[in-house]
TORZAGU-389545 format. One record per residue: z, x, y of N, C-alpha, C in turn; residue in one letter. Coordinates in nm, 3 decimals, decimal comma. Layout:
REM residues N
[[Z; X; Y]; [Z; X; Y]; [Z; X; Y]; "A"]
...
***
This chain:
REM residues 65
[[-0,038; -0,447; -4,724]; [-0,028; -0,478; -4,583]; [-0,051; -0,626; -4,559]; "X"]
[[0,029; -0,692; -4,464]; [-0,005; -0,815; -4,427]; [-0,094; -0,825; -4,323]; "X"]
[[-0,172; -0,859; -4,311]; [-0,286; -0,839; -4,192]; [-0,253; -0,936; -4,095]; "X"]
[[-0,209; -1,095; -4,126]; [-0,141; -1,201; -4,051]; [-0,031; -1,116; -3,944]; "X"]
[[0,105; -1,047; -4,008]; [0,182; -0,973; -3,888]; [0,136; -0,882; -3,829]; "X"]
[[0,023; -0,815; -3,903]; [-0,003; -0,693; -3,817]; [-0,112; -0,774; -3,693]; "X"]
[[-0,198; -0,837; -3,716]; [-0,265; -0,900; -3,581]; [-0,154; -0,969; -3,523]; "X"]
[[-0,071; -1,057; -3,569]; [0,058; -1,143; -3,474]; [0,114; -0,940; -3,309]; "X"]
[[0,110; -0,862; -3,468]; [0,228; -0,800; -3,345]; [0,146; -0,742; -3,276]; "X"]
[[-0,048; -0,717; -3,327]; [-0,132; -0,634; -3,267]; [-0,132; -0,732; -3,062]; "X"]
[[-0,114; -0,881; -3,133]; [-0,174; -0,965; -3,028]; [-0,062; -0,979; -2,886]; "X"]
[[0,076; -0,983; -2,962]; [0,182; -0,937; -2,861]; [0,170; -0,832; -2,779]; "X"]
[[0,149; -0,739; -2,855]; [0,207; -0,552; -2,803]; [0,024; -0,574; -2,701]; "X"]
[[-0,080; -0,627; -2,747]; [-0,211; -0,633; -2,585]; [-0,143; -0,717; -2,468]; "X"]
[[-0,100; -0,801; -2,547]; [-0,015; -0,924; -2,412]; [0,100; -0,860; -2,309]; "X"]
[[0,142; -0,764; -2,399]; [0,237; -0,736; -2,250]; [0,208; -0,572; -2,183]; "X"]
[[0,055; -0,526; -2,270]; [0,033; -0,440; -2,247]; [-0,065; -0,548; -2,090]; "X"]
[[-0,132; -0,621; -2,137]; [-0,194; -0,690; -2,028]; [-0,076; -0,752; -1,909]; "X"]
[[0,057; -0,790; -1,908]; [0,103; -0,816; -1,788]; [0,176; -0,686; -1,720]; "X"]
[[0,192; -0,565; -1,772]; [0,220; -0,458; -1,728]; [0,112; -0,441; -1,628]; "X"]
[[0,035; -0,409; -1,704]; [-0,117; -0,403; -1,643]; [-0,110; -0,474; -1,473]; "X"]
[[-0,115; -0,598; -1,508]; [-0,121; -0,702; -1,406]; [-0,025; -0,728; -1,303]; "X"]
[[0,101; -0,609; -1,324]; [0,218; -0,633; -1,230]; [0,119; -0,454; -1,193]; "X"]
[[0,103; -0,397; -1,242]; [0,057; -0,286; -1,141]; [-0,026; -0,287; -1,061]; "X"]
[[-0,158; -0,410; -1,090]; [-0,252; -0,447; -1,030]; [-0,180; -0,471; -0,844]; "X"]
[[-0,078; -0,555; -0,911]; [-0,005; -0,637; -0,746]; [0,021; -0,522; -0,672]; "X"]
[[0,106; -0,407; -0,774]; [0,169; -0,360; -0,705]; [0,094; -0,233; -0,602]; "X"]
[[-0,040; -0,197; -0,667]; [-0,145; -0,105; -0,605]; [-0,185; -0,205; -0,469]; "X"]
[[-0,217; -0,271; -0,474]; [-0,277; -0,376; -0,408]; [-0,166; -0,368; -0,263]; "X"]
[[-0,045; -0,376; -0,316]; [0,033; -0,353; -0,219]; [0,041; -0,237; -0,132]; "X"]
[[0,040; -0,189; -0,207]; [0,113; -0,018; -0,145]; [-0,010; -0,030; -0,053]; "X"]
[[-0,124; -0,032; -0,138]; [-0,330; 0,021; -0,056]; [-0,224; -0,074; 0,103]; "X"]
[[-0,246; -0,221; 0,106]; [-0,200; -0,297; 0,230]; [-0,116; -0,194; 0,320]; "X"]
[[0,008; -0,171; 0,268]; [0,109; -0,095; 0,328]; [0,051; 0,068; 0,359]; "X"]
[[-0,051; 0,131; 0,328]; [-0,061; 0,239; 0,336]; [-0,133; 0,183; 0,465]; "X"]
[[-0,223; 0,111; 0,475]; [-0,335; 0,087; 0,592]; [-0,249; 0,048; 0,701]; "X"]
[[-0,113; -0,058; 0,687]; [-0,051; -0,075; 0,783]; [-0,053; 0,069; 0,865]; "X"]
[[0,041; 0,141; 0,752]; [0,164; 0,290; 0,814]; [-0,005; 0,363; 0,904]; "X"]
[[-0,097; 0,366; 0,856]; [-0,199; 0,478; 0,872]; [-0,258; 0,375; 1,052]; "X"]
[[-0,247; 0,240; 1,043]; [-0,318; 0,159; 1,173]; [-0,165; 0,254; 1,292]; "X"]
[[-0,023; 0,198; 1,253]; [0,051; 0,229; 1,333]; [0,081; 0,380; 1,377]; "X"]
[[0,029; 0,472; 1,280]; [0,058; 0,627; 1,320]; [-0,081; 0,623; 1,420]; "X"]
[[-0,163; 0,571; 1,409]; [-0,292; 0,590; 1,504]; [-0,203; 0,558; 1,651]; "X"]
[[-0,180; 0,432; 1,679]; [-0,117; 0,377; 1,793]; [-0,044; 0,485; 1,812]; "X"]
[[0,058; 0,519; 1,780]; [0,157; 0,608; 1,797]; [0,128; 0,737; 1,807]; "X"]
[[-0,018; 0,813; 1,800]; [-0,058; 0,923; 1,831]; [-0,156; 0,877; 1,964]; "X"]
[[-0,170; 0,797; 1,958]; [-0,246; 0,730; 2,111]; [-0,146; 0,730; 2,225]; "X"]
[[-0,043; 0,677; 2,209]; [0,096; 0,662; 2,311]; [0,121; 0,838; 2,323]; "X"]
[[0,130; 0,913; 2,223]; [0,166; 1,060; 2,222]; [0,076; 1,132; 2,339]; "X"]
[[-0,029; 1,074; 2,297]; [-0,138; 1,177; 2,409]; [-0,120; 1,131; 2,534]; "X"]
[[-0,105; 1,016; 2,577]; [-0,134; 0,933; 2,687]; [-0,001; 1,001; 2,775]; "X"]
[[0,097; 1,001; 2,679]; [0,225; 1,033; 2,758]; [0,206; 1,217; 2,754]; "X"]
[[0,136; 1,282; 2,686]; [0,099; 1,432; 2,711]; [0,000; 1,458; 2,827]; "X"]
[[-0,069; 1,362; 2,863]; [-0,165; 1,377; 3,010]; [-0,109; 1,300; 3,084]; "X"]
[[-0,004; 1,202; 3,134]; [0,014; 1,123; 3,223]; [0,116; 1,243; 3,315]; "X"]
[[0,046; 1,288; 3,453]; [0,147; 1,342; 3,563]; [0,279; 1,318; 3,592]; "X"]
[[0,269; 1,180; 3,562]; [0,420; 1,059; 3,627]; [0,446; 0,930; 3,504]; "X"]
[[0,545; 0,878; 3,519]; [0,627; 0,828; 3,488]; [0,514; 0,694; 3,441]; "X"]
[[0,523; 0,657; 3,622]; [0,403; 0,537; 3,644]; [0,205; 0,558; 3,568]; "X"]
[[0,219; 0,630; 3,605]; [0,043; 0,677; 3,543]; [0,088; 0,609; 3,371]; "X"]
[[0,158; 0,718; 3,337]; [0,202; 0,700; 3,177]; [0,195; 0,515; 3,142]; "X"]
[[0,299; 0,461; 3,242]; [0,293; 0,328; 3,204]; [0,148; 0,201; 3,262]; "X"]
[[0,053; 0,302; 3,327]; [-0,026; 0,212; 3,359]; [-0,128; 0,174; 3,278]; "X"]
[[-0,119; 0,324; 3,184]; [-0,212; 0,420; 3,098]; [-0,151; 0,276; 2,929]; "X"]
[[-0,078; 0,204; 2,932]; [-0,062; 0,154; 2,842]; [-0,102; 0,009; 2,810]; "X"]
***
């Protein structure tokens, strides 16, 4: 066995095991952001739901906003 290629290819095959790694990092990071967006705007949007489920009139509804 050559021990020189086998650490050369051991040291590659961690390196792109480490930027895999590091593009999933971004990409969790993202989604978490984007999940908190979708989860802030379904709140609003179940707030408008109710407001417009108790408003009598048209006007109430829009004062109520």
């Amino acid at each position: 066995l050559d021990k020189n290629k086998l650490f050369t290819l051991n040291f590659s095959a961690t390196q792109e095991i480490d930027r895999i790694q590091q593009t999933h990092i971004t990409e969790i990071a993202s989604l978490k952001t984007e999940i908190s967006t979708l989860k802030t705007e379904n709140a609003e949007l179940k707030s408008i739901i109710d407001k417009l489920k108790t408003a009598n009139s048209f006007e109430e509804f829009k004062n109520s906003l």
